[in-house]
N, C-alpha and C positions, 0 to 999 in steps of 0.2 A: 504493500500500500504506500501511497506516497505521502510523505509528512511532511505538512505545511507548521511553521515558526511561527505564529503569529508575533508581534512585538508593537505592541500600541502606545503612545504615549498617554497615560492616564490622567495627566492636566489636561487634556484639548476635550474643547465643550462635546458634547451629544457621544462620546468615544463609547458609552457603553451599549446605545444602541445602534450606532454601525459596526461595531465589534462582534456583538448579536448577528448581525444579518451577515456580517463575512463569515461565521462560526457555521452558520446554519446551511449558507452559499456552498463553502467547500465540503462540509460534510454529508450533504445532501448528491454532490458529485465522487462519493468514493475516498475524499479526500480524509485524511488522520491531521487532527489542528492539535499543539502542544503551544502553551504558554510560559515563559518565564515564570517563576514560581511565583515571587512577589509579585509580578504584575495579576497573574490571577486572582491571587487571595483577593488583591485591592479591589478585583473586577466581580468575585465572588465566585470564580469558575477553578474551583480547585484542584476538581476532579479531569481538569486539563494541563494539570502545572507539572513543570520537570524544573531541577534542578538546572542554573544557564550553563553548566559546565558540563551536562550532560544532557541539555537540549540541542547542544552543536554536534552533538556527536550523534545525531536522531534523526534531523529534519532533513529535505531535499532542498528546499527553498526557504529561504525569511521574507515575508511578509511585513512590513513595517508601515506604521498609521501613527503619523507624525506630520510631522515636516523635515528636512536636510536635516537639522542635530538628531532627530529620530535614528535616520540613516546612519549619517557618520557614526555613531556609539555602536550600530550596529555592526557597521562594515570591518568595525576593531577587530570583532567578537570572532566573524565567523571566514573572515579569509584565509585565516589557516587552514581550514575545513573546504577552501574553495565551493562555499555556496554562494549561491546564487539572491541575489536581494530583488525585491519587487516591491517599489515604495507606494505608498497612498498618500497622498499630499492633504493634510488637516493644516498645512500652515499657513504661508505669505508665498515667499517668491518662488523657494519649489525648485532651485538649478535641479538637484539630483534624484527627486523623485520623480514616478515618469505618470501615476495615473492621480487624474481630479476627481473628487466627491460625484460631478455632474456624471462622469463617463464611468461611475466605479464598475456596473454590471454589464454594460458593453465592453469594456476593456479585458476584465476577467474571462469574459466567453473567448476570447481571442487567447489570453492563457492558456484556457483548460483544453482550448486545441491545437497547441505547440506553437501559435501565430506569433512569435516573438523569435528576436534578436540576443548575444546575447556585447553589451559595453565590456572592455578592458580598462580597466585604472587603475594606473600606478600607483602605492603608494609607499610611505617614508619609514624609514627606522631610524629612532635616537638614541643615542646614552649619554648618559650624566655620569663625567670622570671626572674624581676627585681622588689627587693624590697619587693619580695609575690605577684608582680601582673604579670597576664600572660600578656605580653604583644601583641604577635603573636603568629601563629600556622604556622604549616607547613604540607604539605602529600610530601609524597618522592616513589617513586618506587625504586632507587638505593640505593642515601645515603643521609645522613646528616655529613654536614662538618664542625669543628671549626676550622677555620687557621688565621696564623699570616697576618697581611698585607702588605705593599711592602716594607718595612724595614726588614734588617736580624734579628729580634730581637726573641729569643725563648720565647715562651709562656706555664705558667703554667694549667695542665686542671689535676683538682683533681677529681676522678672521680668512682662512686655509681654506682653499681649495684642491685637493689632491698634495696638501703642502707646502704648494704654491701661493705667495702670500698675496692675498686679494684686497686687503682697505682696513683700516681701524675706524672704526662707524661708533660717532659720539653722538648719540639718540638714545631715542625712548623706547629703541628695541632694534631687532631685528626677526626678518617672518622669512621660514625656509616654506615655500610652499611647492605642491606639484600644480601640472597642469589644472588639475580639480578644483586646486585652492586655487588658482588664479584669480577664480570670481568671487572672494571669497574676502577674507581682513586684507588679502594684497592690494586687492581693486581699491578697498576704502584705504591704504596707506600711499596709492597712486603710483599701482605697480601695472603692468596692464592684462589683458586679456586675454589667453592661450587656449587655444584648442584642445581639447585634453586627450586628445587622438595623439597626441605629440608626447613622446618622453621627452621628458629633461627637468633639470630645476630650476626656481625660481628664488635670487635673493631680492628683498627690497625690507628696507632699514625705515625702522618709524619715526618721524619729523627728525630727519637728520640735522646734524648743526651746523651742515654745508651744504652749500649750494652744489657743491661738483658729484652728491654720494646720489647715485640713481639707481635703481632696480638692475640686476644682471641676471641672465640666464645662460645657465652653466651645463656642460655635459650630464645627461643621467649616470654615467659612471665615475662621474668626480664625488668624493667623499669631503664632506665642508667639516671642517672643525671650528670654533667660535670658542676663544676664550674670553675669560670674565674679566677685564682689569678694572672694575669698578672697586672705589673703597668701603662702600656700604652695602650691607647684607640683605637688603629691600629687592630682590632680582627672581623673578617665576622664569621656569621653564613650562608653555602651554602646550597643549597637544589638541589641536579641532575644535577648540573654546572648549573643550570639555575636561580636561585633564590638566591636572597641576602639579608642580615640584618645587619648591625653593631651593633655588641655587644660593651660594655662597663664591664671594670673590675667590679669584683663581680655578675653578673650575671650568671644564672642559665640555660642550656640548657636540657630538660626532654625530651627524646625521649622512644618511646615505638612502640612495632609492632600495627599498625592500625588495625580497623575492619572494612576496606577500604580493596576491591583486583582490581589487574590490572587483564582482562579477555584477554588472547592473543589470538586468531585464528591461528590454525595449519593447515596446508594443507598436507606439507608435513610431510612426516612419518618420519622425521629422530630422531636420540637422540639428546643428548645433547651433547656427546661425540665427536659425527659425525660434531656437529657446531663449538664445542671448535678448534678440530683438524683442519677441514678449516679455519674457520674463525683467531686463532693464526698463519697459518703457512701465509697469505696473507702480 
C-alpha cells in the first residue's frame, strides 16, 4: 500500500477540516495516511500518529499543508530518505509549494494518476568548528545565515572559498544560499534571482559597510569557510529561518552543496518564470 506523510501546519486557520477531507480523499483511494505524532494528538487523530523518526522510514511521499516554512522543515526531515514532497499552499507567496486550496481536488486526481513531474534541489550542508572540532551540522534547502544579534553592532566574516580568500564582509551578516534561496532573505538583502535548475552558490552579505561588497556566485563544488573575527559573543548561525546556533568569536562556519536533494512534485506545467512573475507581483 502506499503511504502518504501527511504534515500540516497546525496554526493555519480551517487546517483541521481540510486535513479531514485530504485524510478521507486519500484513504478512500487505497491510500495508508500517517501523521507526525505531535501533530496528531494536536489534531486528535492518534490512531494515525508514528513517531517522525520513524515516519520517514514509512511513507512514499510527504504531503505538507502549510506554506514554504511548512516545506523547508520538511524537506530537512526527509531527503535523506529521498522522498518525495507534495506541498499545499495555506500560506502567502507559495515559491515552493506547487498546489492552491482552489485546485486542491483537481490537482490530487492528477497525483493519484502519476500526472506529475518530479523538481531536483540542491541543497546545503554546514558545520560549526570551534577549536578543530565540528561541533554541529546542518542540511538547508534555502540558506545558511551568519548574523549579528539584536545589538546594532557590525560583524566581521573573513571569508574562503575553496581556501581561496574571497572579502572580509563588515555587516550584519552574511546569507550562503542555493539557487532555492535565491528568492528567498537573498532577494530581500539584494542578492538577485537564480533559477534553481542551476547549481551553484550564492554569497550576499547583509547591509554591508561598503559600497564595493556585492552578492557573488560561486562554483557548486567550492566549499566556503566564514570565520568569526567579531569581539562580541551576540553572532546566530540560521538554517531556512528555522534553525538556530550561537556562534562565538573565532569560530569557523564550513558550508558546502550537500549530497542530500529536496525531490518536489510538479503537477502543474508551469516554469519558473511563470511563478516568479505571479508569485513577485502578489
Amino acid at each position: 500500500m502506499f503511504t502518504v506523510g501527511l504534515y500540516p501546519n497546525v496554526y493555519k486557520k480551517n487546517l483541521m477540516k481540510i486535513a479531514g477531507g485530504l485524510i478521507n480523499w486519500f484513504e478512500n483511494r487505497d491510500y495508508s495516511v500517517m501523521l507526525p505524532q505531535e501533530v496528531a494528538d494536536s489534531l486528535y487523530l492518534s490512531h494515525l500518529s508514528a513517531d517522525k523518526d520513524e515516519l520517514v522510514k514509512k511513507i512514499d511521499v510527504a504531503v505538507t499543508l502549510g506554506g514554504d516554512g511548512t516545506l523547508l522543515s520538511v524537506a530537512r526531515q526527509v531527503a535523506p530518505y529521498e522522498i518525495p514532497i507534495l506541498g499545499i499552499n495555506l500560506g502567502h507567496v507559495g515559491f515552493l509549494t506547487e498546489i492552491e486550496i482552489s485546485d486542491l481536488y483537481t490537482d490530487l486526481e492528477r497525483f493519484n494518476r502519476k500526472d506529475y513531474s518530479i523538481d531536483i534541489r540542491m541543497m546545503l550542508e554546514a558545520e560549526v568548528v570551534r577549536n578543530g572540532e565540528v561541533l554541529e551540522s546542518f542540511l538547508a534547502l534555502n540558506d545558511v545565515v551568519v548574523t549579528k544579534g539584536p545589538f546594532a553592532r557590525l560583524i566581521r566574516l573573513k571569508t574562503y572559498a575553496n581556501e581561496d580568500y574571497v572579502d572580509t564582509y563588515h555587516a550584519d551578516g552574511l546569507i550562503i544560499a542555493t539557487p532555492t534561496g535565491s528568492t528567498a532573505y537573498s532577494l530581500s538583502a539584494g542578492g538577485p534571482i537564480i533559477n534553481p535548475d542551476m547549481d551553484l552558490l550564492l554569497l550576499t552579505p547583509i547591509c554591508p559597510h561598503t559600497l564595493r561588497s556585492r552578492s557573488i556566485v560561486v562554483s557548486k563544488d567550492d566549499i566556503i569557510k566564514v570565520k568569526l573575527l567579531a569581539e562580541h559573543p551576540e553572532i546566530m548561525l540560521t538554517v531556512d529561518g528555522q534553525q538556530g546556533y550561537e556562534l562565538l568569536p573565532g569560530d569557523q562556519i564550513i558550508v558546502r552543496k550537500s549530497s542530500f536533494s529536496t525531490r518536489l512534485i510538479r503537477i502543474k506545467k508551469r516554469s519558473f518564470y511563470d511563478v516568479l512573475r505571479k508569485k513577485l507581483s502578489e
